[in-house]
Each structure stands twice: as structure tokens, then as C-alpha cells.
Biopython code that builds the backbone (N, CA, C, O; Angstrom):
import numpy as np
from Bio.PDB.StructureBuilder import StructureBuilder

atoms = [
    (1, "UNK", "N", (0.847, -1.178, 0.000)),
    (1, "UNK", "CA", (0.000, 0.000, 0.000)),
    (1, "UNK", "C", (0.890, 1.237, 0.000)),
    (1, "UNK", "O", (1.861, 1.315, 0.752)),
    (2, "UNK", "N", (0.513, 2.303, -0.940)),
    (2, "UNK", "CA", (1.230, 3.543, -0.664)),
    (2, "UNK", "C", (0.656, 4.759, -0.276)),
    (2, "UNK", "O", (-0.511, 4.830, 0.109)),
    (3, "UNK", "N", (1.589, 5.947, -0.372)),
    (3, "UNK", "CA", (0.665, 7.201, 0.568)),
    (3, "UNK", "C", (-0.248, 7.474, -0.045)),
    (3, "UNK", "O", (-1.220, 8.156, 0.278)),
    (4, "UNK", "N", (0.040, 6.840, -1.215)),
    (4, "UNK", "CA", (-0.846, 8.007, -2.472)),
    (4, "UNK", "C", (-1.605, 6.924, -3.152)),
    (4, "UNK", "O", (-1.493, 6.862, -4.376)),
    (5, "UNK", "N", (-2.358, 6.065, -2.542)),
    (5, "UNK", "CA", (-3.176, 5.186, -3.109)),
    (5, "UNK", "C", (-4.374, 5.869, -3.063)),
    (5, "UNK", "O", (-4.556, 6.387, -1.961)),
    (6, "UNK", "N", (-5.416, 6.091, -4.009)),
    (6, "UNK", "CA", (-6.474, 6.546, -4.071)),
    (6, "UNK", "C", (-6.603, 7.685, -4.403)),
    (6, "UNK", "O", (-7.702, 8.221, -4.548)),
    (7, "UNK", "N", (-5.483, 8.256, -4.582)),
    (7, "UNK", "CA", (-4.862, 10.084, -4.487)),
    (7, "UNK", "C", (-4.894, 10.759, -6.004)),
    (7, "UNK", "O", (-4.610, 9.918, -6.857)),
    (8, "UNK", "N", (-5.148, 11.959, -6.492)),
    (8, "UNK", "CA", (-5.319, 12.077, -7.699)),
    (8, "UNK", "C", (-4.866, 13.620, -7.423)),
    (8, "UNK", "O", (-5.431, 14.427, -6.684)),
    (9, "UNK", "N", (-3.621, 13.825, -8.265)),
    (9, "UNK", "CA", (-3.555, 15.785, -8.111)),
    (9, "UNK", "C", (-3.803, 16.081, -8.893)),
    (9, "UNK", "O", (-3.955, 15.448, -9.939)),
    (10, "UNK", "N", (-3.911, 16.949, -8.724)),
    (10, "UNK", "CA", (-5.399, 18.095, -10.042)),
    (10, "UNK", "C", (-3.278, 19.019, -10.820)),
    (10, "UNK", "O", (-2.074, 18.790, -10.710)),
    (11, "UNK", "N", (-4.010, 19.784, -11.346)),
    (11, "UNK", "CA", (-3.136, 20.792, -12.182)),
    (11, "UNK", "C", (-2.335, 21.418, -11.282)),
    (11, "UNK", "O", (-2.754, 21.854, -10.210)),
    (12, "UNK", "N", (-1.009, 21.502, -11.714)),
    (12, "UNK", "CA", (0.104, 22.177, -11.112)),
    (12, "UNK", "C", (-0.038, 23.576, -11.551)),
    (12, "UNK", "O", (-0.712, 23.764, -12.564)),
    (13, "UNK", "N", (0.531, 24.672, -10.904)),
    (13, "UNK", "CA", (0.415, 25.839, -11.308)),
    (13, "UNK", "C", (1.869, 26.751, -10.835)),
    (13, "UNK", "O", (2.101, 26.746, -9.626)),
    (14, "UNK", "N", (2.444, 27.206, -11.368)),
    (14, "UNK", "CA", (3.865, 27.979, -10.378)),
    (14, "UNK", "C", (2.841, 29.402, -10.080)),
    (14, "UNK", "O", (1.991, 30.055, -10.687)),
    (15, "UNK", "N", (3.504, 29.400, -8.784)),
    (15, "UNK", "CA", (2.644, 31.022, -8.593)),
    (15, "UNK", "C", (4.152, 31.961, -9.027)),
    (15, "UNK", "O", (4.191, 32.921, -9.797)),
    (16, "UNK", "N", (5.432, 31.283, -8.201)),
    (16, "UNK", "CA", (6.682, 32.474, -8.599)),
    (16, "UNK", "C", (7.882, 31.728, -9.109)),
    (16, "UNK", "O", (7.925, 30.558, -8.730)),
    (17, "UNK", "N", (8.599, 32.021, -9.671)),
    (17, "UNK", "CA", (9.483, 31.243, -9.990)),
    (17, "UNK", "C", (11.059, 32.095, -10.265)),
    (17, "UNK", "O", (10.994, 32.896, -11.198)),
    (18, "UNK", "N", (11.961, 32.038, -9.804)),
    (18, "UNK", "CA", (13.510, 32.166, -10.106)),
    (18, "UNK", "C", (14.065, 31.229, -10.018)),
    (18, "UNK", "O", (13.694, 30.075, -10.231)),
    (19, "UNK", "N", (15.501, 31.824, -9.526)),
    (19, "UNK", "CA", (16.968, 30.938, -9.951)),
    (19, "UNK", "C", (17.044, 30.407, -8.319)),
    (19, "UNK", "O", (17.638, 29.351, -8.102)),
    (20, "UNK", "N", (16.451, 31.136, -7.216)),
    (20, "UNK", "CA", (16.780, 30.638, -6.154)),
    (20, "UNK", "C", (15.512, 29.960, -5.214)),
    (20, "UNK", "O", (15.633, 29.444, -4.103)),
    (21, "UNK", "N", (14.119, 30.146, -6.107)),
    (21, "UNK", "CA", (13.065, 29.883, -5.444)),
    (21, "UNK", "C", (11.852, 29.464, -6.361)),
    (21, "UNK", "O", (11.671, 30.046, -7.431)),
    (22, "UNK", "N", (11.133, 28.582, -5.989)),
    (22, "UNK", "CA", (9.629, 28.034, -6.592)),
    (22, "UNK", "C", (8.891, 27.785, -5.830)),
    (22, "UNK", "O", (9.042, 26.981, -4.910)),
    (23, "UNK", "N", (7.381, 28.823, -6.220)),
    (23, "UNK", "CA", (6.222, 28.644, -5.437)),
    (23, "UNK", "C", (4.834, 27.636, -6.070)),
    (23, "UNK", "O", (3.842, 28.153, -6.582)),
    (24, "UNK", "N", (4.940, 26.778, -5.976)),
    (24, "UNK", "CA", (3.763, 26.146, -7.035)),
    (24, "UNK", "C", (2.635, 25.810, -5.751)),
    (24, "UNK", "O", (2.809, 25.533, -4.564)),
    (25, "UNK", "N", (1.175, 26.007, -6.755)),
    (25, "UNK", "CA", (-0.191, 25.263, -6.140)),
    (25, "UNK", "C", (-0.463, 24.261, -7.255)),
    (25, "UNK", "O", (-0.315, 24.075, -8.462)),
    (26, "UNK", "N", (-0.994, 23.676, -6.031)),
    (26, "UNK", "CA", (-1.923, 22.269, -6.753)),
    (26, "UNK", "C", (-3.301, 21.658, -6.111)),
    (26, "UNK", "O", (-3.681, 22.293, -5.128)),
    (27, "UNK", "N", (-3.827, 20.941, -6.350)),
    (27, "UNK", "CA", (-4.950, 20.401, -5.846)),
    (27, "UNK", "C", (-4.951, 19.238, -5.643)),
    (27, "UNK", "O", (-4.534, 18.564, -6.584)),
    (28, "UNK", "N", (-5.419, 18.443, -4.322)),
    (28, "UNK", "CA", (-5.462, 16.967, -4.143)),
    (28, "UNK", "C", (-6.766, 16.386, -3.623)),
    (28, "UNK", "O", (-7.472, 16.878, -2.743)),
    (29, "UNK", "N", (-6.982, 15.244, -4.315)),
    (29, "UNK", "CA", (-8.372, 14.740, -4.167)),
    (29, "UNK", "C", (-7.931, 13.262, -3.091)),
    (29, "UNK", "O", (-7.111, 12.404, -3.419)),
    (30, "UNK", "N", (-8.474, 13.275, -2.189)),
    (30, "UNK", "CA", (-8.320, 11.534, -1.635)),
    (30, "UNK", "C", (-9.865, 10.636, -1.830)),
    (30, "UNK", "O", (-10.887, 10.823, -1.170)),
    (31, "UNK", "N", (-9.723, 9.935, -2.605)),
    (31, "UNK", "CA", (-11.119, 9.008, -2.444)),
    (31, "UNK", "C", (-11.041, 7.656, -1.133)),
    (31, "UNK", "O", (-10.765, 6.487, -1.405)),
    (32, "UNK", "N", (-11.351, 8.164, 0.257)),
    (32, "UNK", "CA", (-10.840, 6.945, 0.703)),
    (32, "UNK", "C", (-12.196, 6.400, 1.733)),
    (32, "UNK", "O", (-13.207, 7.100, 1.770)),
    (33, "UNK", "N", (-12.128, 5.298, 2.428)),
    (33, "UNK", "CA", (-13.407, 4.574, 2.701)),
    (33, "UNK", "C", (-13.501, 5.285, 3.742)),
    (33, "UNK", "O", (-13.963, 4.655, 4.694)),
    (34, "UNK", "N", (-13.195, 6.586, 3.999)),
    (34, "UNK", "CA", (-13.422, 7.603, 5.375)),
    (34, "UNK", "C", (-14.130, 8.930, 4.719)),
    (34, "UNK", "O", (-14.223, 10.057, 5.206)),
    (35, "UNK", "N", (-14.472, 8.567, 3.795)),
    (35, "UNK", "CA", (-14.613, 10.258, 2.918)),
    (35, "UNK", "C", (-13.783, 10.540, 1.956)),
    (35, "UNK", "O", (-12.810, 9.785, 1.957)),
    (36, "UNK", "N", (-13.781, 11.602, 0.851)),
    (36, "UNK", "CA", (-13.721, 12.476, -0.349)),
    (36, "UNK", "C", (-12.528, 13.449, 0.616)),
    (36, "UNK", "O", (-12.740, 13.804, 1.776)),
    (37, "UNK", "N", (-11.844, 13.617, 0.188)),
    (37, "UNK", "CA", (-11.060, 14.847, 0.971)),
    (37, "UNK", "C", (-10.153, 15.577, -0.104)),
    (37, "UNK", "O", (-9.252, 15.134, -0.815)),
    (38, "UNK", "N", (-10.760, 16.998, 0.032)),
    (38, "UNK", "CA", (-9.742, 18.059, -1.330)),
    (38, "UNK", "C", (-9.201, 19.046, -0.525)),
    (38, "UNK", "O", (-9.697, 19.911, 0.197)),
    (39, "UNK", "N", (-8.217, 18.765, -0.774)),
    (39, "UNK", "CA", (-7.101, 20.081, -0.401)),
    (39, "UNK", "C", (-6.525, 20.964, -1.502)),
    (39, "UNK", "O", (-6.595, 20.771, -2.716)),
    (40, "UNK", "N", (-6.084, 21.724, -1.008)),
    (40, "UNK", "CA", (-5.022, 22.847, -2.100)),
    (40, "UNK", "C", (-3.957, 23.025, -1.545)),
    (40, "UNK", "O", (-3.961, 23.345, -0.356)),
    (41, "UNK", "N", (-3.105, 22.914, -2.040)),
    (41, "UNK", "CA", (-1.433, 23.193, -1.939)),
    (41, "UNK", "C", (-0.858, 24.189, -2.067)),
    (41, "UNK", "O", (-1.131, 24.734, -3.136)),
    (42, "UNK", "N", (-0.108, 24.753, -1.419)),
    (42, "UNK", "CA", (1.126, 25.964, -1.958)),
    (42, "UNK", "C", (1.928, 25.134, -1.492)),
    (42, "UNK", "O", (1.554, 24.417, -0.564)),
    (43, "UNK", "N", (3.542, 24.991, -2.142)),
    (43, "UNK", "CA", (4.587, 24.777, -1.780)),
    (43, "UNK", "C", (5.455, 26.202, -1.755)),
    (43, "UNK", "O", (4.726, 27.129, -2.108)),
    (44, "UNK", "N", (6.875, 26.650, -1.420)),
    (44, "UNK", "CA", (7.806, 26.933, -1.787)),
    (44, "UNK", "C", (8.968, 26.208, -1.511)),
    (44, "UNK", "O", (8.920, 25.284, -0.699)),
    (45, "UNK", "N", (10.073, 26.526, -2.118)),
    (45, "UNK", "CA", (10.847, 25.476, -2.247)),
    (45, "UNK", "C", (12.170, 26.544, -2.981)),
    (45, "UNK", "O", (12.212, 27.082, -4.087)),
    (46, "UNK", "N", (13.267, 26.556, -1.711)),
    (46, "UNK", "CA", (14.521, 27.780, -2.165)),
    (46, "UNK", "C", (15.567, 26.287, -2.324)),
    (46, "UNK", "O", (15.562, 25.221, -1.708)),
    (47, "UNK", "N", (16.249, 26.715, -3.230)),
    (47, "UNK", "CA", (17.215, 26.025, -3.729)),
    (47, "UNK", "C", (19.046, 27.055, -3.889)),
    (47, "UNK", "O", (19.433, 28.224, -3.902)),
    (48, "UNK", "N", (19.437, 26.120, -3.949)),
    (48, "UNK", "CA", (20.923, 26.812, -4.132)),
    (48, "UNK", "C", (21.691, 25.384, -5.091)),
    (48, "UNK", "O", (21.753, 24.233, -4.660)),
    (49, "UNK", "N", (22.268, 25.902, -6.589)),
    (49, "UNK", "CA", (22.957, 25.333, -6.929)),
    (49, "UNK", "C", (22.179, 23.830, -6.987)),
    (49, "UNK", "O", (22.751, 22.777, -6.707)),
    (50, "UNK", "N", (20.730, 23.936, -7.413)),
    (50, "UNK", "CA", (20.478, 23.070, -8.180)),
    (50, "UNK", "C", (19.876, 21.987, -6.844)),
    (50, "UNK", "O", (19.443, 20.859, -7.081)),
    (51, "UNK", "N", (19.930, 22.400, -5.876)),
    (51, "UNK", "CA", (19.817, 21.634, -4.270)),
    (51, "UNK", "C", (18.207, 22.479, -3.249)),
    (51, "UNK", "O", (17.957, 23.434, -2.515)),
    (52, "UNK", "N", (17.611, 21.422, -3.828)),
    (52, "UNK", "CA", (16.977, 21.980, -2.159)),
    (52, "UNK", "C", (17.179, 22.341, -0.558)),
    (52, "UNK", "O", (17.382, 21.516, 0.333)),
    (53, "UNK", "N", (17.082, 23.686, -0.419)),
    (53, "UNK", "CA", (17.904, 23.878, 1.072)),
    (53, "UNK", "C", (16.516, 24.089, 1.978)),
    (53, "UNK", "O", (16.696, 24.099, 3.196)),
    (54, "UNK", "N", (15.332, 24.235, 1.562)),
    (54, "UNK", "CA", (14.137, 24.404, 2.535)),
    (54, "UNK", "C", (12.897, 24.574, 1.449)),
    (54, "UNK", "O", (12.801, 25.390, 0.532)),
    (55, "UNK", "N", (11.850, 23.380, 1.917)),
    (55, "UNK", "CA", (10.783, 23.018, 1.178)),
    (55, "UNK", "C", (9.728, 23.237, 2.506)),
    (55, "UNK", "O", (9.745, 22.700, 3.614)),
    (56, "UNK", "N", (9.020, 24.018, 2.059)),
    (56, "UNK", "CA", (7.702, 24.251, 3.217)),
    (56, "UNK", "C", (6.380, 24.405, 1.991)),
    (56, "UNK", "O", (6.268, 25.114, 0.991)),
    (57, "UNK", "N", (5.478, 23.360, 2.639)),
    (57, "UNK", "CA", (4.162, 23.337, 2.362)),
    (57, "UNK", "C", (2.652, 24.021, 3.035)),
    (57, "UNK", "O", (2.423, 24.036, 4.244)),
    (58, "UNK", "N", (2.142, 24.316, 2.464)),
    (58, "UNK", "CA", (0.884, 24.672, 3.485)),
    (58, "UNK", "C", (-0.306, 23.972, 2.653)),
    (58, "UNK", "O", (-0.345, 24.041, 1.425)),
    (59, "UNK", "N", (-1.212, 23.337, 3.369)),
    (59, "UNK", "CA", (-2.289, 23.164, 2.870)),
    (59, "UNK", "C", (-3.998, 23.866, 3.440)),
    (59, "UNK", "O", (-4.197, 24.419, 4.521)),
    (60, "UNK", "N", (-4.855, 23.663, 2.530)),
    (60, "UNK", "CA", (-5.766, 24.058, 3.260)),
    (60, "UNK", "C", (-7.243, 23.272, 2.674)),
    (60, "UNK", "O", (-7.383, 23.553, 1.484)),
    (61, "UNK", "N", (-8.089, 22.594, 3.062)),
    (61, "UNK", "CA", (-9.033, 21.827, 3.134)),
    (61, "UNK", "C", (-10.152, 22.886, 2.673)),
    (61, "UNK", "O", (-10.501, 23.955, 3.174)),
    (62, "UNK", "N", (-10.725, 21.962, 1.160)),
    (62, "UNK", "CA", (-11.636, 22.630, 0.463)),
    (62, "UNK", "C", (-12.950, 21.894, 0.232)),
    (62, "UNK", "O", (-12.847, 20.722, -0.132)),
    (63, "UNK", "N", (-14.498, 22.545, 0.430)),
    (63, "UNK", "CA", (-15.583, 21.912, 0.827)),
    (63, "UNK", "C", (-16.314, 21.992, -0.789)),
    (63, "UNK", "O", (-17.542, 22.076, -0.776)),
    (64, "UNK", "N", (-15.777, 21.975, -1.879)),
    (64, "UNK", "CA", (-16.058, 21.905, -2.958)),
    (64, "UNK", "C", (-15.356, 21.062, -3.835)),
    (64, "UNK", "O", (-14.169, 21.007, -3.513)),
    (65, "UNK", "N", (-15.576, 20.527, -4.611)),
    (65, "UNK", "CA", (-14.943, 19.786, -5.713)),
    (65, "UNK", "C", (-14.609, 20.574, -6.786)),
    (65, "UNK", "O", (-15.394, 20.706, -7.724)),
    (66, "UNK", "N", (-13.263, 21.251, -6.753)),
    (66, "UNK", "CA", (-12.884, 21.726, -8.256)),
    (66, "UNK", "C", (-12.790, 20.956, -9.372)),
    (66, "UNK", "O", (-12.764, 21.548, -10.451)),
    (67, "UNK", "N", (-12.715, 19.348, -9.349)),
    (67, "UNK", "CA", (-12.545, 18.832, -10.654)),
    (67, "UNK", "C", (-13.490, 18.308, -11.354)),
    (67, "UNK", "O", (-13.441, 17.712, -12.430)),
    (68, "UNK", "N", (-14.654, 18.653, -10.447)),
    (68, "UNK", "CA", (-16.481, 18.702, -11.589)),
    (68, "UNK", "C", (-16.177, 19.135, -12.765)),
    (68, "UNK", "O", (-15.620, 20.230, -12.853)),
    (69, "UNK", "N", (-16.433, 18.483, -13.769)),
    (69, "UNK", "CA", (-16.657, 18.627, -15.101)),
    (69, "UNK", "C", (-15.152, 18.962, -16.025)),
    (69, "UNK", "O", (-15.055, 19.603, -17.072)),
    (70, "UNK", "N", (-14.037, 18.267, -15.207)),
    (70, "UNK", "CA", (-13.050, 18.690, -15.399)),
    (70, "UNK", "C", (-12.026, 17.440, -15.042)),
    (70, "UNK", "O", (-11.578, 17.037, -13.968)),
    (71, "UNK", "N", (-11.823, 16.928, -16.641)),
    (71, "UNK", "CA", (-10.528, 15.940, -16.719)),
    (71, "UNK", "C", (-9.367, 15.782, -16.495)),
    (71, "UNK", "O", (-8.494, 16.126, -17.292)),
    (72, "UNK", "N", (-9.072, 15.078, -15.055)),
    (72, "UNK", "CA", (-7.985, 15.186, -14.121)),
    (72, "UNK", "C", (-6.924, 13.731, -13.900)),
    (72, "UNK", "O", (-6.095, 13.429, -13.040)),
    (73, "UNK", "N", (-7.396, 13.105, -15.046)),
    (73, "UNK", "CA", (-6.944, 12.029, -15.510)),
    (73, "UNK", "C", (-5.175, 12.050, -15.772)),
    (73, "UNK", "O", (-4.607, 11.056, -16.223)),
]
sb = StructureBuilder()
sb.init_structure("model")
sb.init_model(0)
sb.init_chain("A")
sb.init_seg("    ")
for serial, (resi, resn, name, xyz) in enumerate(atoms, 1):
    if name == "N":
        sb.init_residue(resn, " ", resi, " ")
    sb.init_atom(name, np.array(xyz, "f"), 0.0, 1.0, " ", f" {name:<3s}", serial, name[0])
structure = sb.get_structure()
């Protein structure tokens, strides 16, 4: 079994992007026998020389389904 069994991420998006830093959102769906659960993502993620030196996530729990009518395949 893995973390991401049942797990489906929606579209990546960069919000900022340079040579020393990347901010991307995304969307995650869990289908699991406890409930539907959608979150949204921000990461950032500073790098040096091609190296991750600090990756921080935030999420936040969403009471709608963004991927209604929308192929996430």
C-alpha cells in the first residue's frame, strides 16, 4: 500500500518562480473509505545550486470539488 493510493492531483500551477526559489499550487483529491477529501497546496521550495535547502508546504481543506466537469486524468 502507498501514501498516495487513491490520491489524484489536479493541475500544477507555479505562482513564482527564479533561480533561487519556486512557489507552485496544486490540488489533491483523496477518495478513501473515510470520505472524499480536497485540499489545495502551496509549496515553496529555495534552492541553491540546483539543491533543495528548505521546502515548506501549506495546505488548506476545500468543501467543494474543483474537478467537476473537469478531466484530471
Amino acid at each position: 500500500m502507498t501514501a498516495y493510493e487513491n490520491t489524484t492531483f489536479g493541475p500544477f500551477r507555479a505562482i513564482n518562480k527564479n533561480v533561487e526559489f519556486l512557489c507552485i499550487q496544486r490540488y489533491l483529491r483523496n477518495e478513501s473509505t473515510k470520505g472524499n477529501f480536497l485540499w489545495s497546496l502551496i509549496s515553496g521550495i529555495n534552492y541553491i545550486d540546483r539543491k533543495i535547502i528548505r521546502h515548506k508546504t501549506s495546505a488548506e481543506e476545500l468543501d467543494y470539488d474543483l474537478s467537476e466537469g473537469q478531466d484530471w486524468k
